[in-house]
PLY file of the C-alpha trace (Angstrom):
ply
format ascii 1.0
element vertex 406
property float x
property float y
property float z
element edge 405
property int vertex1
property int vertex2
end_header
111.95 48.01 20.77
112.88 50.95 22.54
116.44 51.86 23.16
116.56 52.20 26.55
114.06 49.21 27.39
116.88 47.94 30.11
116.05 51.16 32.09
112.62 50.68 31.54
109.77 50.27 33.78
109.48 46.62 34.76
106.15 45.33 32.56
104.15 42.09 32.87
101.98 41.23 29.98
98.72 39.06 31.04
96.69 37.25 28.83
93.18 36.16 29.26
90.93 33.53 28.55
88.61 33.01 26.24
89.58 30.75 23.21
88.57 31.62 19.93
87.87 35.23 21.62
91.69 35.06 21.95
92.15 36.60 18.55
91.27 39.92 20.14
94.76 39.77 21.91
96.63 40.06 18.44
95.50 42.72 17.82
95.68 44.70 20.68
99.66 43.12 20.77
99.83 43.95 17.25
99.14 47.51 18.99
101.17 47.78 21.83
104.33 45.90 20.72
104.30 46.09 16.92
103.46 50.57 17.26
104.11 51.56 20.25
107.26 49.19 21.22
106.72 48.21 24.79
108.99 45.70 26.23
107.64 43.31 28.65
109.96 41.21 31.26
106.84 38.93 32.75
103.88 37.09 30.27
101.20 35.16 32.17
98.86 33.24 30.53
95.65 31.33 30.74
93.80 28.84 28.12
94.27 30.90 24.58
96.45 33.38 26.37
98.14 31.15 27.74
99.06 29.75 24.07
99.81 33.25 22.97
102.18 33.96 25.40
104.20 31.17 25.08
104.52 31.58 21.04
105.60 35.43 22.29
107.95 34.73 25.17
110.41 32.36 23.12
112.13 35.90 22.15
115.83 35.91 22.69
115.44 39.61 23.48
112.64 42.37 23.34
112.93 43.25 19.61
112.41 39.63 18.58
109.42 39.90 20.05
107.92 42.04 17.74
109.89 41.03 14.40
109.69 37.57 14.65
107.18 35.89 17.17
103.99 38.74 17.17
104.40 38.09 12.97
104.53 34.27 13.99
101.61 34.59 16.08
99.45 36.62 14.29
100.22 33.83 10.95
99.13 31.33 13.06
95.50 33.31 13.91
95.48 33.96 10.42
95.66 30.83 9.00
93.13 29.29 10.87
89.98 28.44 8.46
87.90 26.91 10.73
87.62 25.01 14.10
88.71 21.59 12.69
92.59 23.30 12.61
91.95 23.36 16.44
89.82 20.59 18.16
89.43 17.21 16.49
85.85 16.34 15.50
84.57 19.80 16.32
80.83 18.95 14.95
80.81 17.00 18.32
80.79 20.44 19.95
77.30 20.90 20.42
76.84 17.65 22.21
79.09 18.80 25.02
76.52 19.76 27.17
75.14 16.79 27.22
77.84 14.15 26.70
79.81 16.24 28.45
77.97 15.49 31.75
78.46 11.97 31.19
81.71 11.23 29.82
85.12 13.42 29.70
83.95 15.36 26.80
83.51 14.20 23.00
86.17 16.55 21.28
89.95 16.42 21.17
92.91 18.86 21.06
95.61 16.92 19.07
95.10 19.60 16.12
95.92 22.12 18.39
98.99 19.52 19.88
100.43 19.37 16.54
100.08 23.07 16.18
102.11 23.99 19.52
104.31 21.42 18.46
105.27 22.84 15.44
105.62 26.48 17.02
106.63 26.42 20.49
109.87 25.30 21.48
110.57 24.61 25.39
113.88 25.13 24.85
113.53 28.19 23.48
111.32 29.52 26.33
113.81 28.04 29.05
116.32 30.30 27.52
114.50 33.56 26.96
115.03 36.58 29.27
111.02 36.92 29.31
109.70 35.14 32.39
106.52 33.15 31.28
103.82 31.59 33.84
100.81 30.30 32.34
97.79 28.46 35.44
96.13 25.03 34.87
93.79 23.55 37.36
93.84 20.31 39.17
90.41 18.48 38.87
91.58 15.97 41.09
91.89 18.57 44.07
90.29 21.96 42.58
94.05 23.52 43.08
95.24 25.84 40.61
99.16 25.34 39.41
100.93 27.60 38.18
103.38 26.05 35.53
106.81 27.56 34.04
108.55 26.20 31.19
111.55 24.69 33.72
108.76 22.04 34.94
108.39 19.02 33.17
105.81 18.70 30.33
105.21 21.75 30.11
103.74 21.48 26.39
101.09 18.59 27.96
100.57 21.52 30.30
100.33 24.29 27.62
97.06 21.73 26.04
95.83 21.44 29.50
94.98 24.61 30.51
93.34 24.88 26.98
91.09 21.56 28.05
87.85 23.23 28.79
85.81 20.59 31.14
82.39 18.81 29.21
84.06 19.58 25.59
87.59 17.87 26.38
89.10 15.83 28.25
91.08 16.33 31.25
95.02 15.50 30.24
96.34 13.09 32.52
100.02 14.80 33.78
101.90 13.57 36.83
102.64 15.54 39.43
103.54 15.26 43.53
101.65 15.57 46.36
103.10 16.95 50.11
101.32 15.16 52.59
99.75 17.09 55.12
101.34 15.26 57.92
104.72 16.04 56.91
103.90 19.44 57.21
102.63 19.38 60.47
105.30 17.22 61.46
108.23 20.17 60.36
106.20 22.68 62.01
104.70 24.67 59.69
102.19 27.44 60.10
98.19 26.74 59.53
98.11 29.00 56.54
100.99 27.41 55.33
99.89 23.99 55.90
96.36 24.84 53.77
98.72 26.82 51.18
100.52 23.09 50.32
97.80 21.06 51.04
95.69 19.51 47.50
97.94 21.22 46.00
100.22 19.25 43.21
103.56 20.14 42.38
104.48 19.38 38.95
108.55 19.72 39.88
111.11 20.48 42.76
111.54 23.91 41.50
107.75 24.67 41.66
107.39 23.73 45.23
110.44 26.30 45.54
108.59 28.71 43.32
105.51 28.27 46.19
107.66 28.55 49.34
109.01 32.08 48.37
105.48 33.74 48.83
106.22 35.84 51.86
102.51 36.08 52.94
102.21 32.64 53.73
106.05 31.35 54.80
107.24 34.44 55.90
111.06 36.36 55.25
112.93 32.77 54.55
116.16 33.35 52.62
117.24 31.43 49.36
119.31 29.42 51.61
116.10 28.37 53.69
113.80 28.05 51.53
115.82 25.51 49.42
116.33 23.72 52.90
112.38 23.77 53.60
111.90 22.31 49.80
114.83 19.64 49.78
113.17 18.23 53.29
109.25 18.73 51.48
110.36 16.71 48.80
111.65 13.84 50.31
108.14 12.78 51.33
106.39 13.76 48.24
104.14 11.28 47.30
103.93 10.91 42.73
100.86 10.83 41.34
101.00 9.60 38.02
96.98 9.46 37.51
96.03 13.59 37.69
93.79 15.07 35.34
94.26 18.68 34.48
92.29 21.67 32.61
91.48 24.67 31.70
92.13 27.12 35.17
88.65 28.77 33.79
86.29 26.41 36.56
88.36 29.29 39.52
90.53 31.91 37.34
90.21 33.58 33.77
92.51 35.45 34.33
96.20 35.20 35.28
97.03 38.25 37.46
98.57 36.15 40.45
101.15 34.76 38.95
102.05 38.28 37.34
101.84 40.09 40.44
104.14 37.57 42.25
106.58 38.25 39.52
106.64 42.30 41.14
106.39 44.20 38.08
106.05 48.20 38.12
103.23 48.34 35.63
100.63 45.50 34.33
98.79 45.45 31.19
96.11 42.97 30.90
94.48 41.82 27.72
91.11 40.14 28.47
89.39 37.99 25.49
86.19 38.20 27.11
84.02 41.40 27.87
84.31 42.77 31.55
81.01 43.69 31.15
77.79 41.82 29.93
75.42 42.71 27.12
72.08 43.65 28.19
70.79 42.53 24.59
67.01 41.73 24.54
65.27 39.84 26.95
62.66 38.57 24.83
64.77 36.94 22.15
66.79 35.43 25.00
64.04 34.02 26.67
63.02 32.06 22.98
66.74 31.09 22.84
66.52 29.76 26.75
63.70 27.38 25.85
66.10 24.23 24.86
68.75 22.79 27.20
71.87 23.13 25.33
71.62 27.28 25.08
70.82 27.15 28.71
73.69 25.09 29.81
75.75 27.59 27.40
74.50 30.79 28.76
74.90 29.66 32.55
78.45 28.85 31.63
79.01 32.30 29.90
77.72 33.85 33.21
79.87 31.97 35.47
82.64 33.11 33.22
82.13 36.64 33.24
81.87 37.23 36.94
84.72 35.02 37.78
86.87 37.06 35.60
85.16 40.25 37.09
86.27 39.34 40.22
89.64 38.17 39.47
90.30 41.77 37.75
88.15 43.82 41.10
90.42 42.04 43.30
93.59 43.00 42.28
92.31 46.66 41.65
90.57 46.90 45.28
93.84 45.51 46.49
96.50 47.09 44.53
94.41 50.69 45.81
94.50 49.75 49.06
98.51 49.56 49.13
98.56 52.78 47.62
96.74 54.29 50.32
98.45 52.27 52.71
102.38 53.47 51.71
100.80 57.49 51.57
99.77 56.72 55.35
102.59 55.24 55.94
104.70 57.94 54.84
102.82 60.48 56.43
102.95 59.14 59.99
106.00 59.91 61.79
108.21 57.17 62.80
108.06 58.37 66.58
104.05 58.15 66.34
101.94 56.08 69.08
99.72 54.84 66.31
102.48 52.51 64.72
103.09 50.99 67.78
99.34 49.60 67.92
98.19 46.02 66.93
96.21 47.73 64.52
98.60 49.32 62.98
100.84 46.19 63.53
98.61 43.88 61.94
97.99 45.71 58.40
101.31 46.19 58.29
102.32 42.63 58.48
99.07 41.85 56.00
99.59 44.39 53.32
103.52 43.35 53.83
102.48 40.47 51.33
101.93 42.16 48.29
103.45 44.30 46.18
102.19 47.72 45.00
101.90 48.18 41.08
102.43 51.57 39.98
99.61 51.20 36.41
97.68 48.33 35.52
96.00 48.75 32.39
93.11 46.68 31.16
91.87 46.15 27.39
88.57 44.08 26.62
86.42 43.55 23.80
83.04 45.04 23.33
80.15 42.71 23.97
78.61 43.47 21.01
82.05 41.73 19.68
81.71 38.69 20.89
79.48 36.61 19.12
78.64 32.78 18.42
80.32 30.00 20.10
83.79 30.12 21.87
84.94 27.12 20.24
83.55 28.53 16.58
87.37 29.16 14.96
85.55 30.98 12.02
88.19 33.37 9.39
85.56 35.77 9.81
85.73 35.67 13.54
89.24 36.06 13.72
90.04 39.05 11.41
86.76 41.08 13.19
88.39 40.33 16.25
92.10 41.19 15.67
90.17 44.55 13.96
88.63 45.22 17.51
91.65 44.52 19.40
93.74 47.10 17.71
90.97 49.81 17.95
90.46 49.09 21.84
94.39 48.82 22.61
94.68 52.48 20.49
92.21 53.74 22.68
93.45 52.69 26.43
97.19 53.31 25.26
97.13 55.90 22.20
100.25 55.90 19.79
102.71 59.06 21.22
102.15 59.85 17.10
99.11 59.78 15.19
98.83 56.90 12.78
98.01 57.36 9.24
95.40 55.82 7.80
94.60 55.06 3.70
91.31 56.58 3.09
0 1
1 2
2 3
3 4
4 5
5 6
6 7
7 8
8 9
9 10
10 11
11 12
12 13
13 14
14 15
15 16
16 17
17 18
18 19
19 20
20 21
21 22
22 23
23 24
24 25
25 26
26 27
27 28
28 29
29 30
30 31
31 32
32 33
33 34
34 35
35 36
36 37
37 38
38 39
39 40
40 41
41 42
42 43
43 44
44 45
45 46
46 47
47 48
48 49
49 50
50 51
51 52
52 53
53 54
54 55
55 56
56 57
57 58
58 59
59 60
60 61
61 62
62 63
63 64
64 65
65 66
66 67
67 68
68 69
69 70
70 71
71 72
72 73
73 74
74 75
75 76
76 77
77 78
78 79
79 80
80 81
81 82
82 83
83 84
84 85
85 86
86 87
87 88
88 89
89 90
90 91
91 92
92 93
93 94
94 95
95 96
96 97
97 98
98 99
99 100
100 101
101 102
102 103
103 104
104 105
105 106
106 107
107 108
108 109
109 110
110 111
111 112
112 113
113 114
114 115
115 116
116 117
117 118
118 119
119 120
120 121
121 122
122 123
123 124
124 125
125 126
126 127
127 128
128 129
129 130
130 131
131 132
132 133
133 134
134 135
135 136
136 137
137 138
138 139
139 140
140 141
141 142
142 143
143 144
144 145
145 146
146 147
147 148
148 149
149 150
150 151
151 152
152 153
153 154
154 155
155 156
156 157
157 158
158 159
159 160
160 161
161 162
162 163
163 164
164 165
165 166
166 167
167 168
168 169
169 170
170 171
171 172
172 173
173 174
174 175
175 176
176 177
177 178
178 179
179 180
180 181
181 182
182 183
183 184
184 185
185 186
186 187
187 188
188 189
189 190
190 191
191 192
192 193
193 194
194 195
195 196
196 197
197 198
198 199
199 200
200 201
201 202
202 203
203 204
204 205
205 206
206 207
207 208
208 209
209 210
210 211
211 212
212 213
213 214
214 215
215 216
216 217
217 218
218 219
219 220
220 221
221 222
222 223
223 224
224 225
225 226
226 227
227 228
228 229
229 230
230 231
231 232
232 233
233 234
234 235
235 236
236 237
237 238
238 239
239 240
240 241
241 242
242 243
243 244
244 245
245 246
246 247
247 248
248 249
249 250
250 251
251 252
252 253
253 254
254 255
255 256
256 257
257 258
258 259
259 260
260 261
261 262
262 263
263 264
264 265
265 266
266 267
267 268
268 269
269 270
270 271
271 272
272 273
273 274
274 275
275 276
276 277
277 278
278 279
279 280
280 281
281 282
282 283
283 284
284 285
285 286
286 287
287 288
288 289
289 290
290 291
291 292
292 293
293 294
294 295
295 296
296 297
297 298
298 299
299 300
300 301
301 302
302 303
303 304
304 305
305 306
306 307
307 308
308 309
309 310
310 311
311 312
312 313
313 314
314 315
315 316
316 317
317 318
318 319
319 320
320 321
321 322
322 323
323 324
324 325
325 326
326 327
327 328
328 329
329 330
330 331
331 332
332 333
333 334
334 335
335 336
336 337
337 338
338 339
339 340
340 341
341 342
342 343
343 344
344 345
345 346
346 347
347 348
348 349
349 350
350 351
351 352
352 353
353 354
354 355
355 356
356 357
357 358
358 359
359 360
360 361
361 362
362 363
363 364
364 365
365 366
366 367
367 368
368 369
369 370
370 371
371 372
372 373
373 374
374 375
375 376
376 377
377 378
378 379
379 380
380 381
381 382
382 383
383 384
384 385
385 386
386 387
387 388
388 389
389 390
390 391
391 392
392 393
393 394
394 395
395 396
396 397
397 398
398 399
399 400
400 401
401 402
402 403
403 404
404 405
């Protein structure tokens, strides 16, 4: 990696959703860590990125990264010849829609169990300097968690956020609740009261993880917030009995987590398009006529914008801070205006979040994506990893031009 990667720009890698879609990440990683070398401190994950990341962030250091684990990754892609290496009776797939509705789902993930078992090793990520973060939702409350490899189970969790609802089932994972009361009862704020509440913890030091968001707890020191947890967690209430999935049914993609980490510059690699395929109406309509493609495309649509807006957000926001620190700087200290509630009040909002110097998105091409999500086809993959390299060379071109065999 590069030789002076410890004075380097702090980088978070975040990895979409999108599962068999996911092969597009290779190869934009085979891009951006095997040619151009870029070291990344923070990888965030959700469903298929949230797989990749966690094969990636067992590194021992930054150059491991790309001569071991990308090669181990990218095997792993590569060897897949079809979906049966991933979900267990994967002709049940196109019942989901259907069976789905009525029962937890008709497929299984213990291919893809075995598979993570074989290639990710908690230990491994517990002791690597990359910080990993990968979000799984609670069905049980509609909370999103965000899990580290410190919690417990973290490999059931790893399955679960790859546990799309109607095609598999929820994974049942214990976890601990904070009753409302309690909160009330210490004297926490509203926001932080609604910030803990539904919200399952799967471990002491995630509850810790939670209390250090400075938007919602305010300026607590390590000392206090370890206080504030210890006292939480002596009325936590275990839940052996909740079912977790795929984060997709709120969040496709993993920016929060990322952001809370404060890097200097993002990069995020999508596996779906940001933007939708106009295609033609009148062969859709034909396809629209039967349930199943209906179900399908209404899911695909729900998909797309939640991702949209997940990826708006943080741009809308992350330009707002950058306006906000060039009017704060130009405003003299002495200056009436700061001593408004106006002024007072954005202050203490935009206080929350941190400012990110570049955030750089890569996405496939519509016309890319294809078929079924859950359609693990060799042909599939290799287009894919193709595309991924070409769009990653285009939003971050090589510093030298790459030669090519006729």
């Amino acid at each position: 990696m590069n030789p002076d990667c410890d004075d380097a720009p702090r980088r978070a890698l975040v990895l979409g959703a999108g599962a068999a879609y996911g092969a597009f990440q290779i190869g934009a990683l085979r891009h951006i860590i095997g040619r151009k070398k870029t070291c990344f401190s923070v990888m965030t994950g959700a469903s298929v990125g949230a797989v990749n990341a966690a094969v990636l962030a067992q590194a021992e250091s930054p150059d491991e990264v790309a001569s071991r684990y990308l090669n181990t990754l990218e095997d792993i892609w590569q060897s897949i010849d079809g979906s049966g290496q991933i979900m267990g009776r994967p002709w049940a797939r196109k019942l989901s829609p259907i069976v789905g509705l009525l029962c937890q789902g008709p497929c299984n993930l213990d291919p893809l169990r075995d598979l993570l078992e074989e290639h990710v090793c908690p230990h491994k990520l517990k002791d690597s300097p990359i910080e990993l973060a990968i979000e799984v939702a609670c069905l049980d409350t509609g909370r999103i968690a965000v899990v580290e490899p410190e919690d417990p189970h973290f490999l059931e969790f790893l399955i679960a956020s790859c546990s799309m609802p109607m095609y598999f089932a929820p994974v049942t994972i214990e976890g601990y609740m904070i009753p409302s009361a309690y909160c009330e009862e210490l004297g926490l704020s509203p926001a932080a009261r609604a910030d803990i509440a539904g919200l399952p913890f799967p471990s002491l030091d995630s509850l810790r993880r939670r209390l250090r968001n400075r938007g919602v707890y305010g300026k607590c020191s390590e000392r206090k917030v370890d206080r504030l947890a210890a006292l939480l967690w002596t009325k936590a209430e275990r839940r052996s009995d909740l079912h977790w999935c795929d984060a997709y049914i709120r969040r496709i993609l993993p920016l929060t987590p990322a952001l809370k980490k404060k890097p200097d510059e993002v990069t995020v690699i999508h596996a779906l398009p940001t933007c939708m395929q106009s295609g033609d109406l009148g062969d859709d309509t034909d396809r629209l006529e039967s349930f199943q493609p209906r179900v399908e495309q209404a899911m695909k649509i729900l998909c797309h914008e939640i991702q949209r807006t997940n990826s708006a957000t943080a741009h809308v926001l992350n330009e707002l801070l950058r306006c906000w620190r060039a009017l704060d700087q130009a405003v003299p200290d002495s200056h009436r205006f700061r001593n408004t509630e106006a002024w007072q009040d954005m202050e203490d909002y935009l206080g929350r979040y941190h400012l990110v110097s570049e955030i750089t998105e890569i996405s496939p091409h519509p016309e890319y994506i294809d078929g079924h999500p859950l359609d693990f086809t060799p042909e599939l993959i290799t287009e894919l990893i193709e595309h991924g390299e070409e769009c990653a060379e285009e939003a971050m071109p090589a510093e030298e031009p790459v030669l090519t065999m006729p």
